[in-house]
N, CA and C atoms as a LAMMPS dump frame, in Angstrom:
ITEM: TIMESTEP
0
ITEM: NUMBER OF ATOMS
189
ITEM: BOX BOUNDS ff ff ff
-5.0000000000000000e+02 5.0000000000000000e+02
-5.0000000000000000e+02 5.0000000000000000e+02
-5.0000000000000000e+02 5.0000000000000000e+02
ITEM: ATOMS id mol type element x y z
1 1 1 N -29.46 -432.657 285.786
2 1 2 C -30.12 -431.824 286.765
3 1 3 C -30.528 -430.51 286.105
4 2 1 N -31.554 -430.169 285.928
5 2 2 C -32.259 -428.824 285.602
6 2 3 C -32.269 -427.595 286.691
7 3 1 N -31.894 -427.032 286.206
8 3 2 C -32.248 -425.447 287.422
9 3 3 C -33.533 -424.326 286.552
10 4 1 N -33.96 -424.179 288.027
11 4 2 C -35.058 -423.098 287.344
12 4 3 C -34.507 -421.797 287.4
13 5 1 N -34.775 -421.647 285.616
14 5 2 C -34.153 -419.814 285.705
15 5 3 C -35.476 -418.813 285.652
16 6 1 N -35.183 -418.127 286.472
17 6 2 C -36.214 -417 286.787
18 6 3 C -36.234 -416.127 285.787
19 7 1 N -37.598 -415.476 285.73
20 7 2 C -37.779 -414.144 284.55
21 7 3 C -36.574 -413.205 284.714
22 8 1 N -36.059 -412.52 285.804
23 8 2 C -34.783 -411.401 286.194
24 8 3 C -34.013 -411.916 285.942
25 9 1 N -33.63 -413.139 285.729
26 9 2 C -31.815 -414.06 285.338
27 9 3 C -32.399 -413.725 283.63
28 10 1 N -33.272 -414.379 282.769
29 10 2 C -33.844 -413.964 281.587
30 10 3 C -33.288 -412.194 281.394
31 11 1 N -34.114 -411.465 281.868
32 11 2 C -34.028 -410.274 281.283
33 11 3 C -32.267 -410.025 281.433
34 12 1 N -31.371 -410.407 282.456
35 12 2 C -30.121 -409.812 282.534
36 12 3 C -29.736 -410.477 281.78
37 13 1 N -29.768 -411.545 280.828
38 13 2 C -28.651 -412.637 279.911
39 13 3 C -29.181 -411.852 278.551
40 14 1 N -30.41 -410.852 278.81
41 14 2 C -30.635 -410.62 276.916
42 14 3 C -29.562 -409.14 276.471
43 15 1 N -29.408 -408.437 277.749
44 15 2 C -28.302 -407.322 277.414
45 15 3 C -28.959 -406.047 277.299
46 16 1 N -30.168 -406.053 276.872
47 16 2 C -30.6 -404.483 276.67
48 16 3 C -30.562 -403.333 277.574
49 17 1 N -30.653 -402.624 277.454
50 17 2 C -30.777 -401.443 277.833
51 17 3 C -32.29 -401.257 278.467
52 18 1 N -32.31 -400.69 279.833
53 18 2 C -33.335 -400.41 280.397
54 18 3 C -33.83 -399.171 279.451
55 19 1 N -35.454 -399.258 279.443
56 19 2 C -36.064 -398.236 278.41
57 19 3 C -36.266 -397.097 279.507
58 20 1 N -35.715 -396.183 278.486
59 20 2 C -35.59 -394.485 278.951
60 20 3 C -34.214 -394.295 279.613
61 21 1 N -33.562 -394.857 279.348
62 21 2 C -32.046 -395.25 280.232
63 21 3 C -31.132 -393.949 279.199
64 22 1 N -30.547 -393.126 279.786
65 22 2 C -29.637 -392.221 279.084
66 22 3 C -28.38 -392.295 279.492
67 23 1 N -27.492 -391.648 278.991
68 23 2 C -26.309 -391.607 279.867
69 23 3 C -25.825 -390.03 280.603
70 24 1 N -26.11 -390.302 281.63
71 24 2 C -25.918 -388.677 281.993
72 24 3 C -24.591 -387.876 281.847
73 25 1 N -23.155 -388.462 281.426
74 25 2 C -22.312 -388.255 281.861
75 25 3 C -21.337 -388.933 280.575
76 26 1 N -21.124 -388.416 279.123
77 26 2 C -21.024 -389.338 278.439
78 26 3 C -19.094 -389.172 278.284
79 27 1 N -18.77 -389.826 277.731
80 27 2 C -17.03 -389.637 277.852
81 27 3 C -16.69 -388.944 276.786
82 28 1 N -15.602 -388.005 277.047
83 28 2 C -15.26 -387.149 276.374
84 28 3 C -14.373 -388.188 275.267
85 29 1 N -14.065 -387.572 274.058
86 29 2 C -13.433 -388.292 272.933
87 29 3 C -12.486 -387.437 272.972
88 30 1 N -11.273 -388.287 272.867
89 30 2 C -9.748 -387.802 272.991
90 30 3 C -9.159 -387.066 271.739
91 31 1 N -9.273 -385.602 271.295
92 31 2 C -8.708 -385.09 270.354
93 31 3 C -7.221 -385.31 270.237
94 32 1 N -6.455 -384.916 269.412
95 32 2 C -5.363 -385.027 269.303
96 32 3 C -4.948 -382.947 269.76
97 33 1 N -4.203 -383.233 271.051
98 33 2 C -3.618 -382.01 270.789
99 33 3 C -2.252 -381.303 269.965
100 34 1 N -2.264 -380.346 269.262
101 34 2 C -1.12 -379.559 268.72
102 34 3 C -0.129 -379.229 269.906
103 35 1 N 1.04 -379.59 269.22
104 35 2 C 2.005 -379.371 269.697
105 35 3 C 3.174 -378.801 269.122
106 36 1 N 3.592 -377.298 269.214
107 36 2 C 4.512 -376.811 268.435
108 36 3 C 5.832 -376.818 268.418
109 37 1 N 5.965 -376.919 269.983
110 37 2 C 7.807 -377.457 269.676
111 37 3 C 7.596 -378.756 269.278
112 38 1 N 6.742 -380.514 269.16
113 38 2 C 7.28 -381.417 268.631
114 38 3 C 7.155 -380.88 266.988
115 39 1 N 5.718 -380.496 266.708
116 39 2 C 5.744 -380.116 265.291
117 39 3 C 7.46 -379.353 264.424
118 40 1 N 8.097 -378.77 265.664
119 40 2 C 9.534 -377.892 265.03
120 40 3 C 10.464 -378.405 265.396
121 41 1 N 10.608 -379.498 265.978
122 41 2 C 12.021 -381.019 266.345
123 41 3 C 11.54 -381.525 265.438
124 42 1 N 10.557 -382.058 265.239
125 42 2 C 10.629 -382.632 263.761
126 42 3 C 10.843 -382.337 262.308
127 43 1 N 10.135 -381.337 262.198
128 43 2 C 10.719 -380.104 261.001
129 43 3 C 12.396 -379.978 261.5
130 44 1 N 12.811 -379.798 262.279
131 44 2 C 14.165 -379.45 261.905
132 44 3 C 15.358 -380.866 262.045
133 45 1 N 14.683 -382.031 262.075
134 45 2 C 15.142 -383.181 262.337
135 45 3 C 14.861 -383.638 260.532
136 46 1 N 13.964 -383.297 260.051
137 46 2 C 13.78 -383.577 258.224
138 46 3 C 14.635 -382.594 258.068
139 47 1 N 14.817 -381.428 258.286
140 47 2 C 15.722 -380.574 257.281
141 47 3 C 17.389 -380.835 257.79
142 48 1 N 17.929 -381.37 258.935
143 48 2 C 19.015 -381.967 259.185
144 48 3 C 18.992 -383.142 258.326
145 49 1 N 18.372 -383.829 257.947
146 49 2 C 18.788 -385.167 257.643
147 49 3 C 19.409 -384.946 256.052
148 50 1 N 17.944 -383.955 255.744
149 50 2 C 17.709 -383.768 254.017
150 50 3 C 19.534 -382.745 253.569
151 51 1 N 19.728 -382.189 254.818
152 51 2 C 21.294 -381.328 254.75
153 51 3 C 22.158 -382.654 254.383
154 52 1 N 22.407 -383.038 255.623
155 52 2 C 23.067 -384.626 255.769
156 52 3 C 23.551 -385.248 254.03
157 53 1 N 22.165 -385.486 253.606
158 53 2 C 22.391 -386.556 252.505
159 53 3 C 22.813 -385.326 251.077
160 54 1 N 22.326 -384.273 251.352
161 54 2 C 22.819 -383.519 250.496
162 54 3 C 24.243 -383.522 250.742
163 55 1 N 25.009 -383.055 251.81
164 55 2 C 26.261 -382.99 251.983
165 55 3 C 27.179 -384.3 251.518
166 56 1 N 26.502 -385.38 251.897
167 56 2 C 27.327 -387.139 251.519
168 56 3 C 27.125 -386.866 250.154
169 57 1 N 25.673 -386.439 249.271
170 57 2 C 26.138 -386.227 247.982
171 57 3 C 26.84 -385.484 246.919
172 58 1 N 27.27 -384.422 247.552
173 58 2 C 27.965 -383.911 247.355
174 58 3 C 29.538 -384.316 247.686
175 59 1 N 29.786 -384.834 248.457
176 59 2 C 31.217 -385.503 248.487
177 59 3 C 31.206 -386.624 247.76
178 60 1 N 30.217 -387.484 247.152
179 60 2 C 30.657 -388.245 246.053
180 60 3 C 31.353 -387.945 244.658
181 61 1 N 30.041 -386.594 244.664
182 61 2 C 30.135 -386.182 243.079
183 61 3 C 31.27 -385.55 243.071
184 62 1 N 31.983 -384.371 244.025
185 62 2 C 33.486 -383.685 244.087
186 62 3 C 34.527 -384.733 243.87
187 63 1 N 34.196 -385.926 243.961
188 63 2 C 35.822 -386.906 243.969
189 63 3 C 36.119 -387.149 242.255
């Protein structure tokens, strides 16, 4: 069985863009915001750790 496809079923299956078509309203692109207390939990979460392993190495080498 054949169906007749019309010129308007045609133009909507090819995808384009209506000509002169803009976007009035375009979406903003998601920057990354700064954040200074995570930026300084983390800085002080590396300098705890970097204490940490200094301290365990240091109780090796004292024995």
């Amino acid at each position: 069985m054949l169906v007749n496809v019309s010129s308007d079923t045609q133009l909507l299956d090819s995808g384009a863009a209506p000509t002169g078509f803009t976007n009035d309203a375009p979406f903003k692109k998601k920057g990354r915001k700064k954040d200074p207390a995570g930026s300084a939990l983390m800085a002080l979460g590396i300098f705890g750790s970097l204490l940490c392993l200094g301290a365990a190495a240091l109780a090796f080498v004292s024995l």
